[in-house]
FIDRENKE-52996 format. One record per residue (C-alpha): residue in three letters; y, x, z. Coordinates in steps of 0.5 Angstrom, whole numbers, plus 2048, in hexadecimal, padded with zeros to 3 digits. Each point is the difference from the previous one (the first is absolute). Layout:
# residues N
ALAYXZ ...
# end
This chain:
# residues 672
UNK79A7D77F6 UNK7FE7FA7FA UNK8077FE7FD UNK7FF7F9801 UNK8047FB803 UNK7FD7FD807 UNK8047F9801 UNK801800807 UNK7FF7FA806 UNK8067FC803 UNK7FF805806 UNK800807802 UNK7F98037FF UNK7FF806804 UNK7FD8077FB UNK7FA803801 UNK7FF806806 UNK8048057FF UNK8057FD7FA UNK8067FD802 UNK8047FB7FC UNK8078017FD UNK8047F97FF UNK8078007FC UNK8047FA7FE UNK8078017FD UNK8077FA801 UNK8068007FC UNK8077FE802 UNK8038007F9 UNK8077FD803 UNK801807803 UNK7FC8047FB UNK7FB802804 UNK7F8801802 UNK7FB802805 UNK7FA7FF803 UNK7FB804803 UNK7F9803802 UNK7FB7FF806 UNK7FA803800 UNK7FB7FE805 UNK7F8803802 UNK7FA7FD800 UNK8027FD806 UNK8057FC7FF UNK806805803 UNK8068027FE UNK8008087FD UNK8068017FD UNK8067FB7FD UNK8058017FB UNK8067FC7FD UNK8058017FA UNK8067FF7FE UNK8058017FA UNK8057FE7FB UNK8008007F8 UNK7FF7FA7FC UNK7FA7FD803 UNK7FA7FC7FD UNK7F97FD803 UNK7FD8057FB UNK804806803 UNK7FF7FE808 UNK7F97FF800 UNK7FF8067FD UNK804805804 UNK7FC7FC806 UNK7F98037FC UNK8038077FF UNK803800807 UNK7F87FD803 UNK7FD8067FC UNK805805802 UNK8007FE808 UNK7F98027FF UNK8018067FD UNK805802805 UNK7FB7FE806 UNK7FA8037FD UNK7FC7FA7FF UNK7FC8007F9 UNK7FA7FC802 UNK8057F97FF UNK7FF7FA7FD UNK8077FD7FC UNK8027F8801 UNK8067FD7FE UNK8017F97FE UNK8038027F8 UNK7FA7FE7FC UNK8038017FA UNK802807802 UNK7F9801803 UNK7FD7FE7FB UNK8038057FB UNK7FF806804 UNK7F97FE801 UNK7FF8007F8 UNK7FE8067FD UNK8037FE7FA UNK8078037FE UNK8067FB802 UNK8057FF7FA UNK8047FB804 UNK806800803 UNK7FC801807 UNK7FD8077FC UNK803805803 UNK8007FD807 UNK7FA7FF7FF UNK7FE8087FE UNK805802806 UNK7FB7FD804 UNK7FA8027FD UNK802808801 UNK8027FF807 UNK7F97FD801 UNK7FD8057FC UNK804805804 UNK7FD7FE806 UNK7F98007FE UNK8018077FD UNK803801807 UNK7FA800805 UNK7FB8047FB UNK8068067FF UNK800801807 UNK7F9800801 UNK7FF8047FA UNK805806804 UNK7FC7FF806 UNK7F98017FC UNK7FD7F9803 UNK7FD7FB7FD UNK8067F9800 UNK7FC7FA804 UNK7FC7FB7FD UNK8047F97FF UNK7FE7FB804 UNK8047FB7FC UNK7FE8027F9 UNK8017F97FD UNK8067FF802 UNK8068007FB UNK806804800 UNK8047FA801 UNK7FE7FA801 UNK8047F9801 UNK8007FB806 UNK8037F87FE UNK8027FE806 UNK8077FD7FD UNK8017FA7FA UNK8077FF7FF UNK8048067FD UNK804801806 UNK7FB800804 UNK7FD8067FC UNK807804801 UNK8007FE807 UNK802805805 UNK7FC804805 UNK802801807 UNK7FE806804 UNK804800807 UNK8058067FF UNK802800807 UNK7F9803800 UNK8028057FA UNK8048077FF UNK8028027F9 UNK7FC8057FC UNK8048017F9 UNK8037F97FD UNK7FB7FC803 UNK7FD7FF807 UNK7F9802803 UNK7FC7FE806 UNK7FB804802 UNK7FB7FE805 UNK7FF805806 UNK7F87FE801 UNK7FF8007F9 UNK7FD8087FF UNK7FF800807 UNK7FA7FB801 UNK7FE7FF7F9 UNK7FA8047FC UNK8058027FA UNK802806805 UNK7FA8037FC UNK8027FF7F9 UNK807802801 UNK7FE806804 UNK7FE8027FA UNK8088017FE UNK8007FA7FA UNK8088017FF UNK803800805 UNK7FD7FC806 UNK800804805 UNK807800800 UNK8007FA802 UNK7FC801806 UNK8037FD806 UNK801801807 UNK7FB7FC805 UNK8047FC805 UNK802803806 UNK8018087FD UNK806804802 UNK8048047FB UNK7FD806801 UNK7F97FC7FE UNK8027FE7FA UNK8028077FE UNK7F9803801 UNK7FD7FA7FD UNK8048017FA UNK7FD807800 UNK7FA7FE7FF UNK8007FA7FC UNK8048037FB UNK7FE8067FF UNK807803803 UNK8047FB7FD UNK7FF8037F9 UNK8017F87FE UNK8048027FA UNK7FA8027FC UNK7FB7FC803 UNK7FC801806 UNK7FA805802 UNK8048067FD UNK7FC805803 UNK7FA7FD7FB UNK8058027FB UNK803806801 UNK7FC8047FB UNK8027FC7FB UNK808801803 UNK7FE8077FF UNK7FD8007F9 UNK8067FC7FD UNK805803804 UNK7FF807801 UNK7FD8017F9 UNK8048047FB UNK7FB8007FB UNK7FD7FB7FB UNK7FE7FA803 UNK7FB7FB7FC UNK8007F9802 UNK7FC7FD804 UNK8007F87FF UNK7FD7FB804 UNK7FA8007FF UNK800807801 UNK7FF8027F9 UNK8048077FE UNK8047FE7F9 UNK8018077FD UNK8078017FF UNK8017FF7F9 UNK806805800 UNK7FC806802 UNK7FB7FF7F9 UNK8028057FB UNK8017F97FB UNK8067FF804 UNK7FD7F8801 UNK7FC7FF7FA UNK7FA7FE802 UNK8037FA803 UNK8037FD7FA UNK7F88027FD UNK7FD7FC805 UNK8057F97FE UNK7FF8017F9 UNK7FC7FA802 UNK8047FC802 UNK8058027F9 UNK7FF7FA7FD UNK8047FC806 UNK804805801 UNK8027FF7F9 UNK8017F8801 UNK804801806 UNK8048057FC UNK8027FA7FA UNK8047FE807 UNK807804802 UNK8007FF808 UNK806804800 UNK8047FC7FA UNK7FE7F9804 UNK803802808 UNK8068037FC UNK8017F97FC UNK7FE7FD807 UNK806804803 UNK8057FF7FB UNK7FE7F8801 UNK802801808 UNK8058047FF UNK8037FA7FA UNK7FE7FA804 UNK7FB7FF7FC UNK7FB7FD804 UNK7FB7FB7FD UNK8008067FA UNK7FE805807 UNK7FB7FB801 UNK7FD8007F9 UNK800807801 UNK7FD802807 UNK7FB7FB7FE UNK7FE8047FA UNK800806804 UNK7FC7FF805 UNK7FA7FE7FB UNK8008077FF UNK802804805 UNK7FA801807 UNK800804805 UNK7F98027FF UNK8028027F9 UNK8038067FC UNK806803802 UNK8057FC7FC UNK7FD7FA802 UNK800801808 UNK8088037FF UNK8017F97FC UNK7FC7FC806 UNK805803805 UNK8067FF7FC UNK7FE7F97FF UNK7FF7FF807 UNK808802801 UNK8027FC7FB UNK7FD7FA803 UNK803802806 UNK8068007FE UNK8007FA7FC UNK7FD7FC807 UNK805804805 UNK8077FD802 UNK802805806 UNK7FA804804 UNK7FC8027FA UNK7FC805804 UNK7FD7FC804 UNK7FD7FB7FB UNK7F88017FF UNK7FF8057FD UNK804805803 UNK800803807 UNK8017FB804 UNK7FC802806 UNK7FF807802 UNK7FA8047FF UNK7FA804803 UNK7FD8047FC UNK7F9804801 UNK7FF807801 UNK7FB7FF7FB UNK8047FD7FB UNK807805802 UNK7FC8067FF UNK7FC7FE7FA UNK8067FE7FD UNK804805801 UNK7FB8057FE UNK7FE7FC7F9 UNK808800800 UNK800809801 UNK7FA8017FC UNK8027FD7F9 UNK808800801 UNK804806802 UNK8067FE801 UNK7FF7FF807 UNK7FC806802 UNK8058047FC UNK8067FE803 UNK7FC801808 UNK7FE8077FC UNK8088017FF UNK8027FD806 UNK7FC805804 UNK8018077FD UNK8077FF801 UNK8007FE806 UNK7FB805802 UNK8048057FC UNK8067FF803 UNK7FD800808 UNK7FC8067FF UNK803805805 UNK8027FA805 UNK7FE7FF806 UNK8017F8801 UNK8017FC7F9 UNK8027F9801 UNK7FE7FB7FA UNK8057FA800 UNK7FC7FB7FB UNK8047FA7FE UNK7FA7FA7FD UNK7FA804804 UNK7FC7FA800 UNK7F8803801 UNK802807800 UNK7FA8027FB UNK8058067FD UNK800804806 UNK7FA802803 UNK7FF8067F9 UNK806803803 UNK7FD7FF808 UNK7FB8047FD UNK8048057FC UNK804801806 UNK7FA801805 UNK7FF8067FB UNK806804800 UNK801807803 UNK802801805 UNK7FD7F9802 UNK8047F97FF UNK8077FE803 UNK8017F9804 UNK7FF7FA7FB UNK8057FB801 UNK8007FA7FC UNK8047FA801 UNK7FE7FA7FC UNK8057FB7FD UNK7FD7F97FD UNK8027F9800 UNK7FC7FC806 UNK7FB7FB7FE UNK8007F8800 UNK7FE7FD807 UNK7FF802807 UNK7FE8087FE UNK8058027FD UNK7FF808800 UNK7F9800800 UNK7FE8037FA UNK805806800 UNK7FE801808 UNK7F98007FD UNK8028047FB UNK804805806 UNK7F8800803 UNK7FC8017FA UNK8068077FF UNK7FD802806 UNK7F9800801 UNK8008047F9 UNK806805804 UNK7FB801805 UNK7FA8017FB UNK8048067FD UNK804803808 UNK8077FF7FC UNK8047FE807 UNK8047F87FD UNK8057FB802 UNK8007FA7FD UNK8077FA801 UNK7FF7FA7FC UNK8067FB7FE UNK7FF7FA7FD UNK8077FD7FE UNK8027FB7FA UNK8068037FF UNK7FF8087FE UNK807802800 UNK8017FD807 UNK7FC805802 UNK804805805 UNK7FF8077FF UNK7FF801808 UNK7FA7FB800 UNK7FD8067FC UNK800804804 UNK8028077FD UNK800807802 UNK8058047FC UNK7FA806802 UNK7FB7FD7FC UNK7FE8007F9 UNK8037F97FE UNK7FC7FC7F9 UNK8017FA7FE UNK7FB7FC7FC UNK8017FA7FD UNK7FA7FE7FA UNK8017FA7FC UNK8037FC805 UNK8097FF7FF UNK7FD7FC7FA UNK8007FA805 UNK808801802 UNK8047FC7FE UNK8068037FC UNK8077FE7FD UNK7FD7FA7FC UNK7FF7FD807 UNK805802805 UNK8078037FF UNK7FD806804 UNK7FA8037FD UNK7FB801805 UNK7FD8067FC UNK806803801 UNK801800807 UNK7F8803800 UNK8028057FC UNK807803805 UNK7FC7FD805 UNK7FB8077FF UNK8058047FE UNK8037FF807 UNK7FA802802 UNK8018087FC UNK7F98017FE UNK7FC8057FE UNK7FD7FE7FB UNK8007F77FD UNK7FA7FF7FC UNK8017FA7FB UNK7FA7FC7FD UNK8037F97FC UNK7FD7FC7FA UNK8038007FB UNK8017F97FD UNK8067FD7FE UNK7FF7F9801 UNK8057FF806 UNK8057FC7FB UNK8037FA802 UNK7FF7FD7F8 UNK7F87FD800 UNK7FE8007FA UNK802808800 UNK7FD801807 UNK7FA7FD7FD UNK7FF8037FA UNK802807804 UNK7FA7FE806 UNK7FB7FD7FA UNK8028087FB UNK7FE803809 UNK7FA7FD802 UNK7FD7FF7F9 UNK7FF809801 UNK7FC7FE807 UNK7FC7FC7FE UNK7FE8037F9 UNK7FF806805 UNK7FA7FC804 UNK7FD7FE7F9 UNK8008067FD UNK7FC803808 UNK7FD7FB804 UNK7FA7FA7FD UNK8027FA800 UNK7FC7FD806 UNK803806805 UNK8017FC806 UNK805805802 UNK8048007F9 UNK8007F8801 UNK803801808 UNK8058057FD UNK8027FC7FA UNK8017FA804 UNK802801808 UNK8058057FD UNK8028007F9 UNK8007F87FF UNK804800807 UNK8058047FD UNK8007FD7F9 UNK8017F9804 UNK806803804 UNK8038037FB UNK7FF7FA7FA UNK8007FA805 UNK806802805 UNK807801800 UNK805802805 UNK7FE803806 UNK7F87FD7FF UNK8008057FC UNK7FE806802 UNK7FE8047FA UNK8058047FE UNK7FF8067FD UNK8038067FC UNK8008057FC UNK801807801 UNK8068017FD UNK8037FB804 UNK7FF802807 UNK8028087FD UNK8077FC800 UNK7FF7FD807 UNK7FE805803 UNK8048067FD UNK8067FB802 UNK7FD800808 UNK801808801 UNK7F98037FD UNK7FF8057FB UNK7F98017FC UNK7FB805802 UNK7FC8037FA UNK7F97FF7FF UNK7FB805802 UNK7FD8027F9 UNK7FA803804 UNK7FE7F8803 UNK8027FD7F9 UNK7FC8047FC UNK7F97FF806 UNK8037F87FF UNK7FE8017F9 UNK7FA803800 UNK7FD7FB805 UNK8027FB7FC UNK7FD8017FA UNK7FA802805 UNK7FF7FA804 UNK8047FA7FB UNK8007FD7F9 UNK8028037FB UNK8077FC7FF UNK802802807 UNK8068047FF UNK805804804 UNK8078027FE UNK806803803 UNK8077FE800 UNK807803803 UNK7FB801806 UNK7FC7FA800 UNK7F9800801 UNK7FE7FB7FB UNK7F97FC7FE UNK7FE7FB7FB UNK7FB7FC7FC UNK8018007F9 UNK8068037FF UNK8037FA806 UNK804805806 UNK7FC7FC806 UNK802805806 UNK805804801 UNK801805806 UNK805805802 UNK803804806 UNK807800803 UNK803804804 UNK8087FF803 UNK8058027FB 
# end
C-alpha cells in the first residue's frame, strides 16, 4: 500500500470488494479525566462487521484519544483476522504523520512510531501465515489505498473530538470496550474464503446461524475452529507438524523467519558469533557515531529528573533520547525506545497508566503463526526457557518413574508448551506410562471468554497425550486470586505422585509491599498443605520490585539491557520475530514496571535469594541438583548457544546467565 493521504468525502464511501473499512473517532471529558471512543468496521456493502468502543482514564489529550482509537482500529483488525482494511479517522494531523516515511521528531513521534509497528505487524501478519501454510497471500485488490487515510467531515475542533455512538443496548463486552459482532456477516459474505484460510483468528468468531440448537453450535464450532484450538489460531491441524517440531524437539533448532529462510544459529558456529560482528563491520562507522551517545546515562538522568520532580529537564531529556533510540535499531537503542516509552507514560499518566495507548488496553489474539514462530525464534537463540522445560521434566520425571498415576498441579500454565517432551518421555517408559493428570491453574482472560486459553491449552494436552497413548485427565482453574484457591478444588489423591510447577509466574503476585498479607506467602503454604512429591520453582531473577523509582528504574534498565543485548548478539535486526518479542513482550513488561504503581503493577520479580527466604519460611527444604542433568544442561549448552550463555550453580539453584547477569533460576523443593 502507497503511504500517501487520500483525503476523504463528506460522506461514507463503500471499500472496494473484498475490503472492509475501519472507522475511528476518540472524544474527551477532561473534567472527569477520561477518554473514549470507538471503531465500526463495515463490508463493501455498507453492513456492520463488528464494533468496539473504549474507555479509560490517565490524563487525557486530543493527541492521546485519537490515537488509542487508531491503535484500537488496528487491533480489532487483528483480532478479527482482517488484513484486507483500509484505516479512516478524521486526525489529520496524526494521518498525515503516520503516512510519511520519514522519522517523526515531534512530540507526536512516538505515537506515531506505535502505530506504524502495529500496522506493519498487521501486514507482516497475513503473509506469515501464508508462509506456514505454504501458499502464496492474495493479491491486493486496494493496492493504492494507504494505511490510513483522513475523512474531514468536521470543522470546528469540538466537532473533531465529538463522540461516537454505537447502541450499547445492542453491545456485550469484550475486554475494556465493548464489541458488535454482526450474526450475518461470516455467513453470507465472500470473506468466508479468505478468512478460511485461518488469517488470525477469524474463525473464532464464527457465529451460529439463526435458529441453531446448542448442540449445533457445538458441531459447528468443531469444525470452523478446528477444535476450538482458538488460543493458537485456527486450522491447527495445517500446524501440527510444526507444533510437533517446536514442541517435541530436544535437539538444535535453526530459525525459520517469515519468510521462511533458515538463519544458522550464531551459537552453534566454532567462533561462538563472530562472523556476525564480521558481517556489520559496515555498519561500523554509524555504530561508532551512536556510540559518542550514552543511551544509558540519559534514561537514568531522565529517571533521576522524575524521580526529583524535574520534568521540564525530563522533558529535554526524553526528547533527546528519542532522537536516538529505534525500535528497529541496535540493542541499546531499542531498549532505550521502550524505556522512553514508559517514561512518557508516566509523565502522561495520573491514575490507570495501563490503559494508555501504548500499553495493553485491548486483549490480544495472536496467531498460531506468530506464536510458534515466536516462540521457537525464542528456543533457538535463548536457552533459558528450553533449559528450565528441560529441568522441569527430568525431575518430574525422575520423581513419577515408578508411579502409576502422576498429578501435575502447574500454577500460570498458559499455553502448555513445556509439556508435551515429558507426554512423550512418559509414553516410553517401561513398564508403560502412568495415568497423567494435569490441573492447569491460570488468570482468566479479559471479555466474555475467560478460560478459553487454558481450556485450549487442556485440548491441545490431550491430543498429544492421545498421540503417545499416555491415558490424561485435564481440570482447568482459572482464578485472580491464587491463594484463594482451596485445596479440594484441586482435587488430590493422597495415592497419586503429586508435582507442583510453577514456571516464572509468582513474579505477578503481589507481596508485602502491596497487602499487609503477602499473596506469595499464602501460595507457598497453600502448597505446603498440599504435601507434595515434589515442587519445581522456576523465577526471574530480578531485582527491581522496590517501591523507590528510580531504584526500581536503574535495577529494570541493569535487567532488560541483558535481553535485549541477547537478541543483538543472535538474531538480525529486520527478524520480525525478534521484533514481536521485543515489543509484545518485553516492551509490555518494561511499560509495566517503568509506567505503573500499586496494583497496576504486576511485574514484580525477585531474585533467587529472596524466594530461598520465602519458601524456606513456608515449610520446604531444597532438593540437591542432579549432577548428571547439570553436566548434560551444560554440554548442550555450549553445544546449541552463544558462547556468553552461562550456567552456574548456587546452594541448589539451577542458575542461567548472559555475561555474567543471573536471568533464571530454578530449583526443587520438597516438605521439610
Amino acid at each position: 500500500m502507497h503511504n500517501n493521504v487520500v483525503e476523504g468525502p463528506n460522506k461514507w464511501e463503500a471499500p472496494s470488494p473484498g475490503w472492509v473499512k475501519a472507522n475511528w473517532d476518540a472524544a474527551l471529558n477532561c473534567k472527569k479525566g477520561r477518554m473514549g471512543g470507538g471503531v465500526v468496521i463495515r463490508d463493501c456493502c455498507g453492513q456492520v462487521v463488528v464494533a468496539r468502543c473504549f474507555s479509560c482514564g490517565g490524563n487525557p489529550s486530543p493527541i492521546a484519544a485519537k490515537s488509542m482509537a487508531a491503535l484500537v482500529a488496528i487491533d480489532l483488525c487483528r483480532d478479527m483476522g482482517i488484513t484486507h482494511v483500509h484505516l479512516e479517522g478524521d486526525a489529520k494531523n496524526l494521518v498525515d504523520a503516520v503516512n510519511c516515511e520519514e522519522a517523526n521528531w515531534s512530540r507526536l513521534g512516538h505515537v506515531v512510531e506505535n502505530i506504524k509497528i502495529e500496522l506493519q505487524i498487521l501486514q507482516v501478519t497475513e503473509k506469515s501465515f501464508y508462509d506456514v501454510l505454504g501458499q502464496k497471500s492474495p493479491r491486493s485488490l486496494d493496492q493504492d489505498r494507504p494505511p490510513l487515510s483522513v475523512n474531514h467531515i468536521a470543522e470546528s475542533p469540538e466537532d473533531v473530538f465529538r463522540g461516537s455512538n454505537f447502541g450499547a443496548a445492542n453491545q456485550r463486552p469484550l475486554g475494556d470496550g465493548m464489541e458488535l459482532l454482526n450474526p450475518n456477516f461470516f455467513t453470507s459474505n465472500e470473506f468466508l474464503l479468505q478468512f478460511r484460510r485461518g488469517l488470525e483468528e477469524a474463525s473464532q468468531f464464527l457465529p451460529v446461524e439463526k435458529g441453531r440448537k446448542n448442540h449445533e453450535r457445538e458441531d459447528t464450532d468443531l469444525e470452523g475452529r478446528s477444535n476450538k484450538q482458538s488460543a493458537v489460531s485456527t486450522e491447527e491441524s495445517d500446524l501440527s507438524e510444526m507444533f510437533d517440531k517446536v514442541l517435541l524437539s530436544t535437539d538444535a533448532l535453526p530459525l525459520i523467519c517469515v519468510n521462511n529462510e533458515t538463519l544458522q544459529n550464531e551459537a552453534s558456529q566454532p567462533n561462538g558469533g563472530k562472523s556476525r560482528d564480521k558481517r556489520q563491520g559496515k555498519k561500523k562507522k554509524k555504530k561508532k557515531e551512536d556510540r559518542s551517545v550514552d543511551l544509558a546515562t540519559l534514561l537514568i538522568q531522565c529517571a533521576q529528573a522524575f524521580a526529583g520532580g524535574d520534568i521540564r529537564n525530563a522533558n529535554v531529556l526524553m526528547k533527546q533520547i528519542r532522537q536516538h533510540s529505534s525500535p528497529s535499531g541496535d540493542g541499546s537503542q531499542r531498549l532505550a525506545h521502550y524505556f522512553v516509552n514508559a517514561l512518557e507514560a508516566r509523565l502522561a499518566g495520573t491514575g490507570t497508566r495501563t490503559q494508555m495507548f501504548f500499553s495493553s488496553f485491548v486483549p490480544k489474539r495472536l496467531s498460531a503463526s506468530q506464536i510458534l514462530n515466536a516462540y521457537k525464534a525464542l528456543i533457538s537463540t535463548c536457552p533459558f526457557v528450553r533449559m528450565t522445560v528441560f529441568f522441569i521434566d527430568k525431575m518430574i520425571y525422575k520423581v513419577a518413574e515408578k508411579s502409576t498415576s502422576l498429578h501435575i498441579i502447574d500454577f500460570g500454565i498458559q499455553y502448555g508448551f513445556h509439556w508435551p517432551i515429558l507426554i512423550e518421555k512418559l509414553s516410553k517408559r517401561a513398564g508403560g506410562p502412568p495415568k497423567l493428570r494435569i490441573t492447569g491453574i491460570q488468570l482468566p482472560q479479559p471479555g466474555f471468554r475467560p478460560t478459553e486459553m487454558i481450556d485450549e491449552t487442556g485440548h491441545r494436552l490431550a491430543k498429544y497425550s492421545e498421540q503417545f497413548n499416555v491415558p490424561f485427565e485435564y481440570h482447568a482453574i482459572t482464578s485472580n486470586t491464587w491463594e484463594a484457591i482451596k485445596i479440594e478444588d484441586l482435587k488430590i489423591d493422597r495415592n497419586e505422585t503429586l508435582a507442583i510447577n510453577c514456571l516464572c509466574r509468582f513474579r505477578n503476585l503481589l507481596d508485602g509491599l502491596v497487602e499487609e498479607k503477602s499473596p506469595r506467602d499464602a501460595v507457598l503454604r497453600l502448597i505446603r498443605r498440599m504435601n507434595p512429591d515434589i515442587f519445581v520453582h522456576s523465577v526471574v531473577n530480578g531485582s527491581y520490585n522496590v517501591p523507590s523509582f528510580e531504584l526500581r528504574f536503574r535495577e529494570a534498565l541493569f535487567y532488560y539491557s541483558a535481553l535485549f543485548d541477547i537478541f543483538d548478539a543472535t538474531l538480525p535486526r529486520e527478524n520480525q520475530e525478534r521484533l514481536f518479542l521485543e515489543r509484545e513482550f518485553y516492551g509490555r513488561e518494561v511499560m509495566n514496571v517503568i509506567a505503573c504503581e500499586g496494583l497496576e503493577r504486576v511485574e514484580r520479580p525477585e531474585t533467587y535469594k529472596q524466594w530461598q527466604v520465602r519458601t524456606m519460611r513456608a515449610g520446604f527444604r531444597q532438593l540437591p541438583l542432579d549432577q548428571e542433568l547439570m553436566n548434560k544442561l551444560r554440554s548442550k549448552l555450549k553445544e546449541w548457544y552463544h558462547k556468553d550463555f552461562e550456567v552456574e550453580e548456587d546452594n541448589h539453584w539451577f542458575l542461567q546467565g548472559w555475561k555474567g547477569r543471573i536471568v533464571y533460576a530454578s530449583t526443587c523443593w520438597v516438605p521439610a
